[in-house]
Chimera marker file (.cmm) of the C-alpha trace (Angstrom):
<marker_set name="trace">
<marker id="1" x="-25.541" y="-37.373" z="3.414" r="1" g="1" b="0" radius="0.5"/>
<marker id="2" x="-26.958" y="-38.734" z="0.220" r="1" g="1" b="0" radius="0.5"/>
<marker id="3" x="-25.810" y="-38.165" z="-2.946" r="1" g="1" b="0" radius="0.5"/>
<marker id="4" x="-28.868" y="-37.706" z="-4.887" r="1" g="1" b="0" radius="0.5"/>
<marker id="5" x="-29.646" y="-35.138" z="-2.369" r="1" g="1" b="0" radius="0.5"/>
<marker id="6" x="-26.761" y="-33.587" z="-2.707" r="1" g="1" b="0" radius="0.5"/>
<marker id="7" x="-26.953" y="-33.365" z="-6.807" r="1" g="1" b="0" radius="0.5"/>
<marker id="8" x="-30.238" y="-32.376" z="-6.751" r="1" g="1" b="0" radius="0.5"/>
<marker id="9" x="-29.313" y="-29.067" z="-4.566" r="1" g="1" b="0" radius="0.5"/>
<marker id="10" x="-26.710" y="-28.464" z="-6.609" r="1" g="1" b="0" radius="0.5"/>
<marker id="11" x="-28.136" y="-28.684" z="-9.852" r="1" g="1" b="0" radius="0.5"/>
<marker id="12" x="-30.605" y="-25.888" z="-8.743" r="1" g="1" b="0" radius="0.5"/>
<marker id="13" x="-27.874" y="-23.694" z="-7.969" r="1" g="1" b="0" radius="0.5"/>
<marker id="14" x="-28.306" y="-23.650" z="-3.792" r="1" g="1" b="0" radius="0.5"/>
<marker id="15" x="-24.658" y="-24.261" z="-2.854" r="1" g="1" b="0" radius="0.5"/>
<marker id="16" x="-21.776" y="-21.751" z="-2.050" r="1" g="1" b="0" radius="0.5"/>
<marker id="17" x="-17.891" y="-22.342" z="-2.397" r="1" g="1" b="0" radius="0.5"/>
<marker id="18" x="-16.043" y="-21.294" z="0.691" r="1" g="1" b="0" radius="0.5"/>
<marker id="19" x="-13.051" y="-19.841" z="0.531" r="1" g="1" b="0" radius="0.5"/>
<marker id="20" x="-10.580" y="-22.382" z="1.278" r="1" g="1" b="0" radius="0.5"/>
<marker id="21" x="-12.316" y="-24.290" z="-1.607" r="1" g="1" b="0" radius="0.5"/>
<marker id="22" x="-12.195" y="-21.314" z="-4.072" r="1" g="1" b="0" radius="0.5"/>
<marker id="23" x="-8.003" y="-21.082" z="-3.768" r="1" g="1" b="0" radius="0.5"/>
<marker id="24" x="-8.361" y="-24.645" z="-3.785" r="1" g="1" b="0" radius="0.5"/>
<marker id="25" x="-9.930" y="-24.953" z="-7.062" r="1" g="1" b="0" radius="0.5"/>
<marker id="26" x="-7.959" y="-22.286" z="-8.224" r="1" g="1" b="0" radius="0.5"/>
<marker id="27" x="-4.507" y="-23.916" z="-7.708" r="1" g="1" b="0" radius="0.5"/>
<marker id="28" x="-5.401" y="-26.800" z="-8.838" r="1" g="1" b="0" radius="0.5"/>
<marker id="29" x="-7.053" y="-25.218" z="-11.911" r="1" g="1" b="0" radius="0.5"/>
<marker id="30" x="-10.737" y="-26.801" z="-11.279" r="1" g="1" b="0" radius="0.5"/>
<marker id="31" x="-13.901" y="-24.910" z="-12.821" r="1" g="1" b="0" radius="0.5"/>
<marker id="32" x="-17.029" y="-24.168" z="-11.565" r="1" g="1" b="0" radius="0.5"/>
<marker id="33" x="-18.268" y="-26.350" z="-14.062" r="1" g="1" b="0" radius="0.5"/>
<marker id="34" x="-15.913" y="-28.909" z="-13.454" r="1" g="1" b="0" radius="0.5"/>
<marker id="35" x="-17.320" y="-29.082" z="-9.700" r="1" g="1" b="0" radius="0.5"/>
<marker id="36" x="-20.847" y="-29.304" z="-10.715" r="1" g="1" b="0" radius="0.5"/>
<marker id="37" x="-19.811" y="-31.768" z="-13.602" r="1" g="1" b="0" radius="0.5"/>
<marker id="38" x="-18.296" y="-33.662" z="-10.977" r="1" g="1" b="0" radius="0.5"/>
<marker id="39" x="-21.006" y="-33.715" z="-8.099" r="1" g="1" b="0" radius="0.5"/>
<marker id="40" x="-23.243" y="-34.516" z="-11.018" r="1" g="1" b="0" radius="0.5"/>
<marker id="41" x="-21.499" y="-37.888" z="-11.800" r="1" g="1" b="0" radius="0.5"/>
<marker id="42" x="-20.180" y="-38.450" z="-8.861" r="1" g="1" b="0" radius="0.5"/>
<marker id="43" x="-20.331" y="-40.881" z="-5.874" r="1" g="1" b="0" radius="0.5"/>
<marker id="44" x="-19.684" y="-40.980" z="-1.755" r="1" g="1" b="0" radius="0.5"/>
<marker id="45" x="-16.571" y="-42.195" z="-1.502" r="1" g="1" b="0" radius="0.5"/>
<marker id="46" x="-16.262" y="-41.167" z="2.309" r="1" g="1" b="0" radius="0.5"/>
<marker id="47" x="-18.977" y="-40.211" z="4.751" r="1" g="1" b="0" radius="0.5"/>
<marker id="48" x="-18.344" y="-38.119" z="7.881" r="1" g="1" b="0" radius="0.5"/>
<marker id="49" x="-21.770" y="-38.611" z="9.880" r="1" g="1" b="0" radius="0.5"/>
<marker id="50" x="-19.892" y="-37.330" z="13.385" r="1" g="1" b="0" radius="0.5"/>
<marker id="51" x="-17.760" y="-34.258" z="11.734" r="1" g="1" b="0" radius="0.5"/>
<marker id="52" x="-18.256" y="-31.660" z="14.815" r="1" g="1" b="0" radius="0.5"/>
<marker id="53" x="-18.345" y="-29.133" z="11.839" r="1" g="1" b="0" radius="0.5"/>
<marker id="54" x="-21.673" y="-31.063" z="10.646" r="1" g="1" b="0" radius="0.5"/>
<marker id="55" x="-22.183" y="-34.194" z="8.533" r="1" g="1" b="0" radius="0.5"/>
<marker id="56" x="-20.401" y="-34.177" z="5.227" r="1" g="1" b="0" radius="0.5"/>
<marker id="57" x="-19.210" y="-36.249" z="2.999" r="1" g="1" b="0" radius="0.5"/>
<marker id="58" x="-16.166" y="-36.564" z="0.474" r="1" g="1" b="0" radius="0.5"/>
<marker id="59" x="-17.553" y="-36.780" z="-3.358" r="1" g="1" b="0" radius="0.5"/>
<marker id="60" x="-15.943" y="-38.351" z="-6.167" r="1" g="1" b="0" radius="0.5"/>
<marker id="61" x="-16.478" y="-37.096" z="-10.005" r="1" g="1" b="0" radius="0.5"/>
<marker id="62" x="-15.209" y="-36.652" z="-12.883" r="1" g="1" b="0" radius="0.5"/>
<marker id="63" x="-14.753" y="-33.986" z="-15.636" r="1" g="1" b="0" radius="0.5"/>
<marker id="64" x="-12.582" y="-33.725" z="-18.404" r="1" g="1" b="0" radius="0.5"/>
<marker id="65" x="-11.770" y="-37.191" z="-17.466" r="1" g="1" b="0" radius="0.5"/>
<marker id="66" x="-9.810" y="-35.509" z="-14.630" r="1" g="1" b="0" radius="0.5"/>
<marker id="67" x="-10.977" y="-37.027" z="-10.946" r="1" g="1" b="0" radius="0.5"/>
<marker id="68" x="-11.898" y="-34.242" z="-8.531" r="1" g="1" b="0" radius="0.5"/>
<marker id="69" x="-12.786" y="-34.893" z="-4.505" r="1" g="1" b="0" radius="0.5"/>
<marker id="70" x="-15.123" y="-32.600" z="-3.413" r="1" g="1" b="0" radius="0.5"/>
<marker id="71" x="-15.862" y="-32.043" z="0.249" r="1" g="1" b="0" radius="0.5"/>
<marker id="72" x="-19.220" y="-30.760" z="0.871" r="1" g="1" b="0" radius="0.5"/>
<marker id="73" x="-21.961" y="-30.735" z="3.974" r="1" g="1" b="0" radius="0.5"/>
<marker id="74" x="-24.898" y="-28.585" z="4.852" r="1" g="1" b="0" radius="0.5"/>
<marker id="75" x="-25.478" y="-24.514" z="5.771" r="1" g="1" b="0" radius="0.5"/>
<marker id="76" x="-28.470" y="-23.602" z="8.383" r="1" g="1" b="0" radius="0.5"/>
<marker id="77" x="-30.502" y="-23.394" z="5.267" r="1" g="1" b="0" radius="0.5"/>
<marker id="78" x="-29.634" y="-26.941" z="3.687" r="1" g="1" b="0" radius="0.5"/>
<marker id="79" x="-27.701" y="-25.262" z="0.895" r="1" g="1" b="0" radius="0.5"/>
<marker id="80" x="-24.852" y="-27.484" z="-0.096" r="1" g="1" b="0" radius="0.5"/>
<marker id="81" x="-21.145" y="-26.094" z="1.035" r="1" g="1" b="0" radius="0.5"/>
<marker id="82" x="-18.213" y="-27.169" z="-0.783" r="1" g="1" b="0" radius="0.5"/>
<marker id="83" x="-15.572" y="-27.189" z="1.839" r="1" g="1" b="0" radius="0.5"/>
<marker id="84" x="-12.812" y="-28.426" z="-0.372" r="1" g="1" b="0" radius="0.5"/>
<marker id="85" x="-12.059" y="-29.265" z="-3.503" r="1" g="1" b="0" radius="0.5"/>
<marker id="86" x="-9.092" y="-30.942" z="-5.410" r="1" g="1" b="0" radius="0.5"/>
<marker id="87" x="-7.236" y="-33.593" z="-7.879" r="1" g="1" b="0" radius="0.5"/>
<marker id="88" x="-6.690" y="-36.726" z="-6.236" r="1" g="1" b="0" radius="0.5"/>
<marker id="89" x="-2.723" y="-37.096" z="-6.021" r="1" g="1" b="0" radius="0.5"/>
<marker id="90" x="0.423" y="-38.660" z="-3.892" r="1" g="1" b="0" radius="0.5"/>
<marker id="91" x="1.427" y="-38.632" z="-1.232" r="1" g="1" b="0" radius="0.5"/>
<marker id="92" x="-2.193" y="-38.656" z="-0.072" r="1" g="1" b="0" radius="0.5"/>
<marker id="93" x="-3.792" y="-40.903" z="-2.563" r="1" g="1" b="0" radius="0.5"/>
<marker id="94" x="-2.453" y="-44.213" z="-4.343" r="1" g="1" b="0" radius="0.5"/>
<marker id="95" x="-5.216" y="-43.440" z="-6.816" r="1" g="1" b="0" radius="0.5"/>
<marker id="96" x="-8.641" y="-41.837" z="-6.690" r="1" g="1" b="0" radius="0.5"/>
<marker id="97" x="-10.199" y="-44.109" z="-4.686" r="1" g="1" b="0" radius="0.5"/>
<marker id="98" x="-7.231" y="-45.343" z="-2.683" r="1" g="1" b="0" radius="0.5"/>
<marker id="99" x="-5.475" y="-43.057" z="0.333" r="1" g="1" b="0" radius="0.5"/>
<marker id="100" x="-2.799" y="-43.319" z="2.282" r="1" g="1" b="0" radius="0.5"/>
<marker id="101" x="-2.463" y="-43.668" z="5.802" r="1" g="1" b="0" radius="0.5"/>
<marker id="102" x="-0.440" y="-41.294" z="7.780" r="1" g="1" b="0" radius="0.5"/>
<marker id="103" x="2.329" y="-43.951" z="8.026" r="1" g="1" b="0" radius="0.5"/>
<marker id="104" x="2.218" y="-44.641" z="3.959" r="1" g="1" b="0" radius="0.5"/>
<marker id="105" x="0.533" y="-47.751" z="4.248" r="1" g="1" b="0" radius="0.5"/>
<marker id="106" x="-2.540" y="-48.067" z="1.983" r="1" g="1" b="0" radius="0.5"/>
<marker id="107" x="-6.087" y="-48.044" z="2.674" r="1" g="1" b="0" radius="0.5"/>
<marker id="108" x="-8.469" y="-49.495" z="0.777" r="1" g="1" b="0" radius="0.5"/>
<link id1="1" id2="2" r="1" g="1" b="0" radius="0.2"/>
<link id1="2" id2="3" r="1" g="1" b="0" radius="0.2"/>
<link id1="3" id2="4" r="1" g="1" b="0" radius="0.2"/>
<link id1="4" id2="5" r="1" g="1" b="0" radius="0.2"/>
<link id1="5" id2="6" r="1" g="1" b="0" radius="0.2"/>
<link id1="6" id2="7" r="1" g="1" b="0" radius="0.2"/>
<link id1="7" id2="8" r="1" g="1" b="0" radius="0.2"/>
<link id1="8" id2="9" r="1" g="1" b="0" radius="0.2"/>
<link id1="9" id2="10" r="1" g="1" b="0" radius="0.2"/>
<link id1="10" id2="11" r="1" g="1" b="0" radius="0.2"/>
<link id1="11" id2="12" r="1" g="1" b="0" radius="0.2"/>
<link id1="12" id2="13" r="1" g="1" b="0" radius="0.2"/>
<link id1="13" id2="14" r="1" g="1" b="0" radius="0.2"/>
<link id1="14" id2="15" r="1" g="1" b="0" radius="0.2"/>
<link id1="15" id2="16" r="1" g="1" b="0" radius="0.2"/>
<link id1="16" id2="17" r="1" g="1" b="0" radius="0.2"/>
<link id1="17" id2="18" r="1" g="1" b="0" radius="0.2"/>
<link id1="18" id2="19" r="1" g="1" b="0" radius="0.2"/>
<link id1="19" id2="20" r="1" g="1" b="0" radius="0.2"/>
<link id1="20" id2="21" r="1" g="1" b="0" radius="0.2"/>
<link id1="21" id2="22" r="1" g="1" b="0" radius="0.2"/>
<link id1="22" id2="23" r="1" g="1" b="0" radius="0.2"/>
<link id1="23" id2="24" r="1" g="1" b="0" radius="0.2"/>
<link id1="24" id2="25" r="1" g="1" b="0" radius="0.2"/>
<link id1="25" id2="26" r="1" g="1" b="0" radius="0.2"/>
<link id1="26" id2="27" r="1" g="1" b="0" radius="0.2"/>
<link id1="27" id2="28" r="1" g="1" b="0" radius="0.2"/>
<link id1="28" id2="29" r="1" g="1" b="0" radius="0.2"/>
<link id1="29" id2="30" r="1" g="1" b="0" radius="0.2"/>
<link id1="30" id2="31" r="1" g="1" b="0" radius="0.2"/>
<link id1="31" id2="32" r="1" g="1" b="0" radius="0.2"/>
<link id1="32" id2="33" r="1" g="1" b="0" radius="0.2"/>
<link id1="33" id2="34" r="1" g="1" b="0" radius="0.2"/>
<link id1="34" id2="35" r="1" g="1" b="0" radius="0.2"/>
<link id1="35" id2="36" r="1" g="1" b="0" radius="0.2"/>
<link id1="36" id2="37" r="1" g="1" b="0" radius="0.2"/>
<link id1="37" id2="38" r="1" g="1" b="0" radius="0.2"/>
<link id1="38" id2="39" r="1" g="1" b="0" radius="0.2"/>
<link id1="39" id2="40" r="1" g="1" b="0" radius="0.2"/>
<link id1="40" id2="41" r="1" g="1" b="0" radius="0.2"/>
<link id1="41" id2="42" r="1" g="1" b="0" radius="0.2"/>
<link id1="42" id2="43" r="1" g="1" b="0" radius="0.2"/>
<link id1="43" id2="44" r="1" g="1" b="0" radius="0.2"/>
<link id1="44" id2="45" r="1" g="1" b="0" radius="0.2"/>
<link id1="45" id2="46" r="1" g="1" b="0" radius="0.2"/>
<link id1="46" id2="47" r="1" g="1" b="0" radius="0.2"/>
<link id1="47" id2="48" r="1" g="1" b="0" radius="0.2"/>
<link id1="48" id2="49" r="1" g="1" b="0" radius="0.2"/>
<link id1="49" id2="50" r="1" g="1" b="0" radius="0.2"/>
<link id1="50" id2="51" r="1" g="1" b="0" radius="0.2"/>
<link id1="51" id2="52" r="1" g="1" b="0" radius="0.2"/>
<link id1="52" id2="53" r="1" g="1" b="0" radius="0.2"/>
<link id1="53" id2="54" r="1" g="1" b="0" radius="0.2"/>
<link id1="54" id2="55" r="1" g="1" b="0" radius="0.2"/>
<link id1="55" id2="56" r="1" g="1" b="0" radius="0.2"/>
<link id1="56" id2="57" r="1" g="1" b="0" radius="0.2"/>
<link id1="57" id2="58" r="1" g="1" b="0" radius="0.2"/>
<link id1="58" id2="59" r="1" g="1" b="0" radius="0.2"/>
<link id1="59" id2="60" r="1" g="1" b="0" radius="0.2"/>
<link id1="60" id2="61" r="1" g="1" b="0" radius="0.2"/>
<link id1="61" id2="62" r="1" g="1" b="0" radius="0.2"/>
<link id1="62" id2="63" r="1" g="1" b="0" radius="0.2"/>
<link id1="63" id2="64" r="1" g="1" b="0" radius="0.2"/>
<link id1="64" id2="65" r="1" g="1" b="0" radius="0.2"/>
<link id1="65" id2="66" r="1" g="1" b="0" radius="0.2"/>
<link id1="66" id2="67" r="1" g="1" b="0" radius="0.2"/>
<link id1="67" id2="68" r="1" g="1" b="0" radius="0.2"/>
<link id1="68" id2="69" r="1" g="1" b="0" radius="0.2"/>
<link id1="69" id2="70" r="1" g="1" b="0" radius="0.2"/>
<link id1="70" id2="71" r="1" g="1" b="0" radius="0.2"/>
<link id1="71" id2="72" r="1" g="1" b="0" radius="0.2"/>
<link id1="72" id2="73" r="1" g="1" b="0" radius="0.2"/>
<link id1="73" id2="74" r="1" g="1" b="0" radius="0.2"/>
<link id1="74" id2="75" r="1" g="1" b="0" radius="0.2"/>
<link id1="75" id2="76" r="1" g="1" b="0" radius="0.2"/>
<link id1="76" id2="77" r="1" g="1" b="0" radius="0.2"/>
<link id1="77" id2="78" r="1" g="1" b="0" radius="0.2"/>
<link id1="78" id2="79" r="1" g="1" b="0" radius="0.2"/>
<link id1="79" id2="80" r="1" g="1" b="0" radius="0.2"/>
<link id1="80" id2="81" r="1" g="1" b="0" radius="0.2"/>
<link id1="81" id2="82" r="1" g="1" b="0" radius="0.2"/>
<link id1="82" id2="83" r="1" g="1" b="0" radius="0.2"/>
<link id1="83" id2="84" r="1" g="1" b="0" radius="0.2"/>
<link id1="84" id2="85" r="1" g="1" b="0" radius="0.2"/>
<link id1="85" id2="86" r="1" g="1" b="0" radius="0.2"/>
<link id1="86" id2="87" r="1" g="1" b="0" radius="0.2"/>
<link id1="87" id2="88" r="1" g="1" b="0" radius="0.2"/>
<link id1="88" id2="89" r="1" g="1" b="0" radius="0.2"/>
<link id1="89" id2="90" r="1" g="1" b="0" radius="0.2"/>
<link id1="90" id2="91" r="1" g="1" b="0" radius="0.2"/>
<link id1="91" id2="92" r="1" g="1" b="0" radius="0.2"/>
<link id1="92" id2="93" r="1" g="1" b="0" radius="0.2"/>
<link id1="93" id2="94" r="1" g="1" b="0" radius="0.2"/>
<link id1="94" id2="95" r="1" g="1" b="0" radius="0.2"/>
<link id1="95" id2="96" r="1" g="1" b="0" radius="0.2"/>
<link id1="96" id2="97" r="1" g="1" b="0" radius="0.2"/>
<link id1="97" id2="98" r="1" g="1" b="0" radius="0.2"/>
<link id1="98" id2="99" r="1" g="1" b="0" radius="0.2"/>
<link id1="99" id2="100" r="1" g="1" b="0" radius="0.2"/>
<link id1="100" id2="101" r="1" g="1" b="0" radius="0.2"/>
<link id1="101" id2="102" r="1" g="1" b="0" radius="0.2"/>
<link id1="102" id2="103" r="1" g="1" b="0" radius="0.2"/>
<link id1="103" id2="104" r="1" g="1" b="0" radius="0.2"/>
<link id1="104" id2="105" r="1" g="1" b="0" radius="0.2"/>
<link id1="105" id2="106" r="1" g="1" b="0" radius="0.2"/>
<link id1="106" id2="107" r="1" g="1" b="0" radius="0.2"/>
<link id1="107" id2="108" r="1" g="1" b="0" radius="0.2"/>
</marker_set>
């Protein structure tokens, strides 16, 4: 996925928010703004070319000078999906751009 691609669809409005993202975003008290503020400014931090699901891709943005990941990938009609979205935190993540293996070792 590429992430000019990927803003571009967004910013005219051709992406849905399933609904494991929406009580995502929800908990974690994210906007819909703060998504597209996000995608907007954001970066690739993670590709998933081979994801059985479909390619996708974990963004990285920011709003309100908050970090959100954002996982998104493609629907039949190249609409963007947001799969997932939350606030970078532990146990998963040393920092935004820094996660945790599953033994607690760090990956960079």
């Amino acid at each position: 996925m590429e992430i000019e691609e990927i803003k571009y669809i967004v910013n005219q409005d051709n992406y849905e928010i399933s609904f494991h993202a929406e009580e995502e975003r929800y908990a974690e008290d994210i906007s819909i703004s703060d998504i597209e503020t996000a995608i907007s400014n954001g970066e690739i931090l993670e590709d998933y070319p081979n994801d059985p699901r479909g390619p996708s891709c974990l963004i990285l943005g920011y709003s309100n000078n908050r970090p959100i990941h954002i996982v998104c990938g493609y629907t039949t009609q190249r609409w963007i999906r947001i799969i997932t979205v939350y606030l970078p935190k532990p146990p998963k993540w040393i920092n935004e751009r820094t996660r945790r293996d599953k033994g607690g070792k760090i990956n960079a």
